[in-house]
C-alpha distance (Angstrom), angle and dihedral (degrees) to the residues before:
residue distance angle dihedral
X1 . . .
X2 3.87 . .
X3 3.48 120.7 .
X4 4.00 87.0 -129.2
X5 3.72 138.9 29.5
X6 4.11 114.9 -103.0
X7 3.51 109.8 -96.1
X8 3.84 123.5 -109.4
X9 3.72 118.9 -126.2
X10 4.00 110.9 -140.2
X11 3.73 113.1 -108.4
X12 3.71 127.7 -141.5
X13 4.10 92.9 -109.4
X14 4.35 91.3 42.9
X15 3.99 81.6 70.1
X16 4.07 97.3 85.6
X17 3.63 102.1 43.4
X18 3.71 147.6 95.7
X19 3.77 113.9 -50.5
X20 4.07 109.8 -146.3
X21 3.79 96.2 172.4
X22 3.21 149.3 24.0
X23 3.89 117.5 -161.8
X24 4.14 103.3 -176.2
X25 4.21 104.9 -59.7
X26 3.96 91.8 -16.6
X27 3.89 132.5 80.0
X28 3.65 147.9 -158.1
X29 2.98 125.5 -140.9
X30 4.30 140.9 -154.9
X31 4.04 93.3 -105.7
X32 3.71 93.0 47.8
X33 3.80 85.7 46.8
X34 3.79 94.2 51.7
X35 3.85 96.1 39.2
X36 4.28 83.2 50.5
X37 4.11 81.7 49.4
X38 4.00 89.1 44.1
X39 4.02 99.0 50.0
X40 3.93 89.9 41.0
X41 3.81 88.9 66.9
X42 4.08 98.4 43.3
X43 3.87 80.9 48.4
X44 3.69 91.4 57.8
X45 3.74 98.5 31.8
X46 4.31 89.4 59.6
X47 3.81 92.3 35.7
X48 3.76 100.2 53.5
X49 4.22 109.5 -11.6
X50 4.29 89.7 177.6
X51 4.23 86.9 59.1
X52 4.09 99.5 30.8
X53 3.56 103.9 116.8
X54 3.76 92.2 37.9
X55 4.01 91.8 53.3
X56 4.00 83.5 36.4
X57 4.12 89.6 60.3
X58 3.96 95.7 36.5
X59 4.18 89.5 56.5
X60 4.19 100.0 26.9
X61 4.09 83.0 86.9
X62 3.85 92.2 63.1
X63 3.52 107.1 40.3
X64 3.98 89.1 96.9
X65 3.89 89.5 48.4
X66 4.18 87.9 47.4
X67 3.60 91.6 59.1
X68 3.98 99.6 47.4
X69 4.13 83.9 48.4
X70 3.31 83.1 52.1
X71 4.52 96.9 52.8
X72 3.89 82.9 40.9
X73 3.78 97.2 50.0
X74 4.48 88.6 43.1
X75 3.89 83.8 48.8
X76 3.73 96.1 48.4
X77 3.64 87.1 47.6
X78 3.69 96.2 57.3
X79 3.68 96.7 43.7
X80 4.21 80.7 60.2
X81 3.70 87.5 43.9
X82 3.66 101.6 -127.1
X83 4.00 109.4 158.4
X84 4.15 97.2 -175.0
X85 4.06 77.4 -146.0
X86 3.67 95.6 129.1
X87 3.52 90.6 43.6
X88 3.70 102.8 51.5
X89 3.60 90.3 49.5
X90 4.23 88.4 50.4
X91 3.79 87.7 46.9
X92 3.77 100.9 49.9
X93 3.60 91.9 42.1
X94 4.07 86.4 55.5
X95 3.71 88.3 49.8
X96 4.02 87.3 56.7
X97 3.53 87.5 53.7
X98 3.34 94.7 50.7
X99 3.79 100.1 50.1
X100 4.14 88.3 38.8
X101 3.52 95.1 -123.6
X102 3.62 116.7 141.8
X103 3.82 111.4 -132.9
X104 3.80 149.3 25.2
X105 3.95 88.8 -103.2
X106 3.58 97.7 48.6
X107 3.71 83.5 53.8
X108 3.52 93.6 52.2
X109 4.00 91.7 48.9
X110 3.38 92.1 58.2
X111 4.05 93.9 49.8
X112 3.33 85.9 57.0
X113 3.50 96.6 42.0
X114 3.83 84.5 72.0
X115 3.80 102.0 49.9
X116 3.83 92.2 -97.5
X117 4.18 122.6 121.3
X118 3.29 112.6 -120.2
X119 3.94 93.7 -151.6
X120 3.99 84.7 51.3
X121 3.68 93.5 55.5
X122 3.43 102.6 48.0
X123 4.05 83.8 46.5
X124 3.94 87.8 54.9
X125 3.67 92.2 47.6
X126 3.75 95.1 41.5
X127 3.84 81.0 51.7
X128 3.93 87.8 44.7
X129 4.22 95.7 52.3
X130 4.15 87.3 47.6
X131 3.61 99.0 48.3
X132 3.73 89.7 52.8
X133 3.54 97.7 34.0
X134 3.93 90.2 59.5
X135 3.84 93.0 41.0
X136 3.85 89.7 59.4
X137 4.08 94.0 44.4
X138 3.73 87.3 45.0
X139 3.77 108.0 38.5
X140 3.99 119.6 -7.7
X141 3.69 81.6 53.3
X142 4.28 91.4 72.8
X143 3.37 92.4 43.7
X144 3.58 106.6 81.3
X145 3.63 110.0 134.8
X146 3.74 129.5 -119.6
X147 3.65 129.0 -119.1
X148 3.76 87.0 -113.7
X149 3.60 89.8 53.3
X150 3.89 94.5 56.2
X151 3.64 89.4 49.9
X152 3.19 104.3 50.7
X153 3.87 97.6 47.4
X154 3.73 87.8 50.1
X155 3.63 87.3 56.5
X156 4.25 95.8 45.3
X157 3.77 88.1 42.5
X158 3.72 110.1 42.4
X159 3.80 103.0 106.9
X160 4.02 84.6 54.9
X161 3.79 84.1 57.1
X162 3.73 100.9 61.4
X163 3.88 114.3 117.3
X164 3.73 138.7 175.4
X165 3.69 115.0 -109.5
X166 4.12 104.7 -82.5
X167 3.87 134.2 179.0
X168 4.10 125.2 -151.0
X169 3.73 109.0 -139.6
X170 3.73 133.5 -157.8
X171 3.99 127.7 -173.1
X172 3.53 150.1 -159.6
X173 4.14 112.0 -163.1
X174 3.17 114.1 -162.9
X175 4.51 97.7 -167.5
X176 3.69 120.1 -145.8
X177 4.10 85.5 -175.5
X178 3.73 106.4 125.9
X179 3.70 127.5 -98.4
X180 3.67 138.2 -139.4
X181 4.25 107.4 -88.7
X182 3.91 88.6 -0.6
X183 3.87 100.4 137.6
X184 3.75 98.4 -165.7
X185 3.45 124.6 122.8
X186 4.31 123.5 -122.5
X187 4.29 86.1 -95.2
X188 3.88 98.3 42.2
X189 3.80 85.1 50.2
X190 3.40 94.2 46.5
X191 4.14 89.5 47.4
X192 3.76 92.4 51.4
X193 3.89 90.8 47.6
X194 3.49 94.0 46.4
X195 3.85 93.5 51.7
X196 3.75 93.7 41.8
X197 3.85 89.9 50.5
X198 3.88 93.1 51.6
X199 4.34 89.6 49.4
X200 3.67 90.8 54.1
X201 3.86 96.4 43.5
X202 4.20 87.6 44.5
X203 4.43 83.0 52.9
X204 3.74 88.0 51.7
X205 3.89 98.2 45.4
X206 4.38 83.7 45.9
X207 3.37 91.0 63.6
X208 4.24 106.2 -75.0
X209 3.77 117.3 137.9
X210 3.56 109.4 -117.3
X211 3.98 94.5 -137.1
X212 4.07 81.0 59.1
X213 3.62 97.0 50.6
X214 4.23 92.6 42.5
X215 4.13 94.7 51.6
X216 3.95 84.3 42.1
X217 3.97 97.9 40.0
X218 3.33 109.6 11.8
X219 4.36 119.0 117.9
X220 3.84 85.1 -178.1
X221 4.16 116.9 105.2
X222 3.96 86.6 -118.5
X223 3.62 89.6 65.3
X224 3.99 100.0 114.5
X225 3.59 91.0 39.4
X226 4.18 86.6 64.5
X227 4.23 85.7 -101.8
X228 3.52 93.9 -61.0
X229 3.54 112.4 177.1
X230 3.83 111.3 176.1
X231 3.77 136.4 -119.4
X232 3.73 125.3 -48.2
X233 3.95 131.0 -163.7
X234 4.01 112.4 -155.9
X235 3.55 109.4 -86.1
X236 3.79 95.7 48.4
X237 3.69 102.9 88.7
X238 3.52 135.6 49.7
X239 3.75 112.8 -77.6
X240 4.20 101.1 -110.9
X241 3.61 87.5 50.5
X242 3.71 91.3 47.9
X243 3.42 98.2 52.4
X244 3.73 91.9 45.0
X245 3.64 96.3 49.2
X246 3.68 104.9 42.1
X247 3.64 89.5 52.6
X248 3.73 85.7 63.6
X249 3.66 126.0 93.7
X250 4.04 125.5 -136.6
X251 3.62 107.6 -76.2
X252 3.69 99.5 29.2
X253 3.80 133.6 135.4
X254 3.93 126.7 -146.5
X255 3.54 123.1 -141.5
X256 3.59 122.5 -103.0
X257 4.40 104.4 -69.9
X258 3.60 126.8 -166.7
X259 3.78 117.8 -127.6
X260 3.66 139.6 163.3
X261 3.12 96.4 -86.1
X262 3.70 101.3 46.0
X263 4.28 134.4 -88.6
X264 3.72 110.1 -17.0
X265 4.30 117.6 178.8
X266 3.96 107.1 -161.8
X267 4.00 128.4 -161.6
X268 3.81 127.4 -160.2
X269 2.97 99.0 -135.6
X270 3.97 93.6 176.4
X271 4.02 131.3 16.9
X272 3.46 113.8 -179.6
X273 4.05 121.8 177.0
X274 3.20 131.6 -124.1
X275 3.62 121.9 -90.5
X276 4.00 131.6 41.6
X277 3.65 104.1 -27.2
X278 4.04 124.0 -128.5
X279 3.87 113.4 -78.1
X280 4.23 83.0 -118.0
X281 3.49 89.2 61.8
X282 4.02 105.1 50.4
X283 3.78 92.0 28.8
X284 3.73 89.8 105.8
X285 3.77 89.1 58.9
X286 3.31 93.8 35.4
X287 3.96 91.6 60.6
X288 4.11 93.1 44.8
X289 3.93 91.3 52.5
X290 4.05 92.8 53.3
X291 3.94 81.9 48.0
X292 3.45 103.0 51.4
X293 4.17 85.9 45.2
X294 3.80 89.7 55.2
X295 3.78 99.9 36.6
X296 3.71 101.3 65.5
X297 3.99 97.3 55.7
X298 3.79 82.8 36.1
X299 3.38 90.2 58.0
X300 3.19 92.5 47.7
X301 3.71 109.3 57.2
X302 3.97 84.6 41.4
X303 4.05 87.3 60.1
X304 4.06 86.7 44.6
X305 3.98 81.7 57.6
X306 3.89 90.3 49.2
X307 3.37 95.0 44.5
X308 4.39 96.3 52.4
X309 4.21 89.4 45.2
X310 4.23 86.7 51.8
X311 3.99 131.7 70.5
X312 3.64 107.4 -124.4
X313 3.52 128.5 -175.8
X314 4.08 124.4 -176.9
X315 4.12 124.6 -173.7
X316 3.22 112.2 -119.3
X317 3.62 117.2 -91.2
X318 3.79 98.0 36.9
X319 3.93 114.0 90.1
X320 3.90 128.2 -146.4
X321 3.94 105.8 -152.6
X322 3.58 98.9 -172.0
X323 4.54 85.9 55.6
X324 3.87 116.4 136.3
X325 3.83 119.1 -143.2
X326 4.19 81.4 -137.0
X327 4.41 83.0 65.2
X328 3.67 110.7 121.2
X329 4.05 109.9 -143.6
X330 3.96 106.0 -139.2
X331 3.85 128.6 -98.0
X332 3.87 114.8 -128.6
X333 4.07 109.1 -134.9
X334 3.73 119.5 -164.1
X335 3.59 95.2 -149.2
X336 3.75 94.7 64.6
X337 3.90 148.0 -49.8
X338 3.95 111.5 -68.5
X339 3.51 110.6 -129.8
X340 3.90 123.5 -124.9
X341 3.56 100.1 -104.4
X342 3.94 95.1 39.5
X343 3.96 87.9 55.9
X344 3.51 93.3 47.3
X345 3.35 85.9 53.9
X346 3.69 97.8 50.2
X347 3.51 93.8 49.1
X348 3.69 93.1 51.2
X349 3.95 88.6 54.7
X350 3.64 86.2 53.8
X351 3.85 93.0 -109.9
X352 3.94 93.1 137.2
């Protein structure tokens, strides 16, 4: 779950329309507030549907607060200069990948295909990259955990770390299905799958990664992902390729096996025993749970900060949660609009 709601870019027809806060030289307005409202609930409806109008009630109060972390954050990360330009563009381009299409425009057809602007989503996830991008400079970046730390949650948490005895598999299927205007009978298909199946397992035992050789070869739907099946407990395959596979150790590569669907070479590419596993091998996790503990007070208090440095202004009847009695409330000029930086300023002087 992210820490804060996606940002909403401002659309030509939000311009004329009620105002309900004012967060230094930038506003928020009632449609941004109601789509925030809106994608809060299908959040919580596909992430838990049984508890969705219970976590729908417990969040509705901070949706306002959400979107002025979310101007403070954007502001913060252009006073520090970060564009997120390089990362959009690596982002989108991963996203093409993903759906195999094969260029930028293609990928913008099919945005718009389904109602959405493409120059508004890359906005949002521009928006997105920065917001995250400062919260790690600014916060997740003094929260490292100490050695002590590690040890001592392995310690407390040990009993929660038991697990059954699982392996990670990866594959590379080579299908003997038949294809559209492929002549071949069941046994030449079978021949030609067999020998292909042997060349690509003889490339990975001379030296070829087998992640290589699955994205390249592979006919399975893991194929981009290097033929990365997933974990398994025992019990959840079928019993040959159990015994086969958890006799394996990490790193190793099956020989070619026949299946229904035609040649299939499988790696193990993790084995992990039952029991609680060494500290070495869970420190990783170990190190990302501590930080996501710390980073939401963290967060927090750093937003407090944010929030007593900036003017903010909210109409009455709307509610900012996350509000600090040290907020200064801005003062209308009627020579002009104060820009953000310029009432910072002021208010650092002691102007205000």
């Amino acid at each position: 779950m992210s820490v804060i709601a996606l940002p909403v870019a401002l659309r030509a027809d939000d311009v004329i329309e009620e105002i309900i806060a004012r967060v230094n030289n930038q506003i928020i307005t009632h449609s941004e507030f109601l789509h925030s409202k809106e994608e809060l609930k299908k959040e919580a409806q596909q992430q838990d549907p049984a508890n969705a109008d219970k976590v729908v009630a417990d969040r509705d109060k901070d949706v306002l607060r959400d979107l002025i972390d979310q101007q403070l954050l954007l502001e913060k990360g252009k006073d520090l200069g970060m564009t997120a330009d390089t990362e959009v563009i690596k982002r989108l381009d991963d996203m093409r990948k993903q759906m195999n299409l094969g260029s930028m425009e293609e990928l913008e057809k099919a945005a718009q295909s389904q109602g959405i602007s493409f120059e508004e989503f890359k906005q949002n996830l521009r928006n997105q990259i920065i917001t995250q991008q400062v919260i790690g400079r600014e916060v997740g970046s003094r929260l490292t955990p100490s050695k002590e730390d590690i040890q001592k949650f392995y310690d407390t948490h040990k009993s929660e770390m038991e697990q059954p005895e699982t392996i990670r598999l990866s594959e590379i299927l080579v299908s003997t299905d038949p294809k559209p205007n492929d002549s071949r009978d069941e046994a030449q298909r079978l021949q030609a799958g067999q020998t292909k199946a042997d060349d690509l397992l003889a490339q990975i035992r001379k030296g070829a990664t087998f992640e290589d050789v699955a994205k390249k070869n592979s006919d399975g739907p893991t194929a981009a992902q290097g033929g990365d099946l997933g974990e398994f407990k025992r019990g959840a395959l079928a019993k040959a390729l159990e015994d086969k596979t958890f006799a394996m150790k990490a790193g190793d590569v099956s020989d070619v096996i026949r299946t229904k669907q035609g040649f299939v070479i499988l790696k193990v590419a993790e084995h992990h025993d039952a029991g609680v596993p060494a500290l070495n091998e869970v420190k990783a996790k170990i190190q990302d749970a501590i930080y996501m503990e710390k980073l939401q007070p963290a967060l927090r208090e750093y937003l407090t900060k944010l929030r007593e440095d900036a003017f903010i202004d909210i109409k009455a009847g709307y509610v900012d949660s996350g509000a600090s009695p040290n907020q200064t409330k801005p003062i209308e000029t009627a020579s002009k609009e104060l820009g953000a930086k310029e009432l910072k300023k002021k208010k650092k002087l002691g102007l205000f």
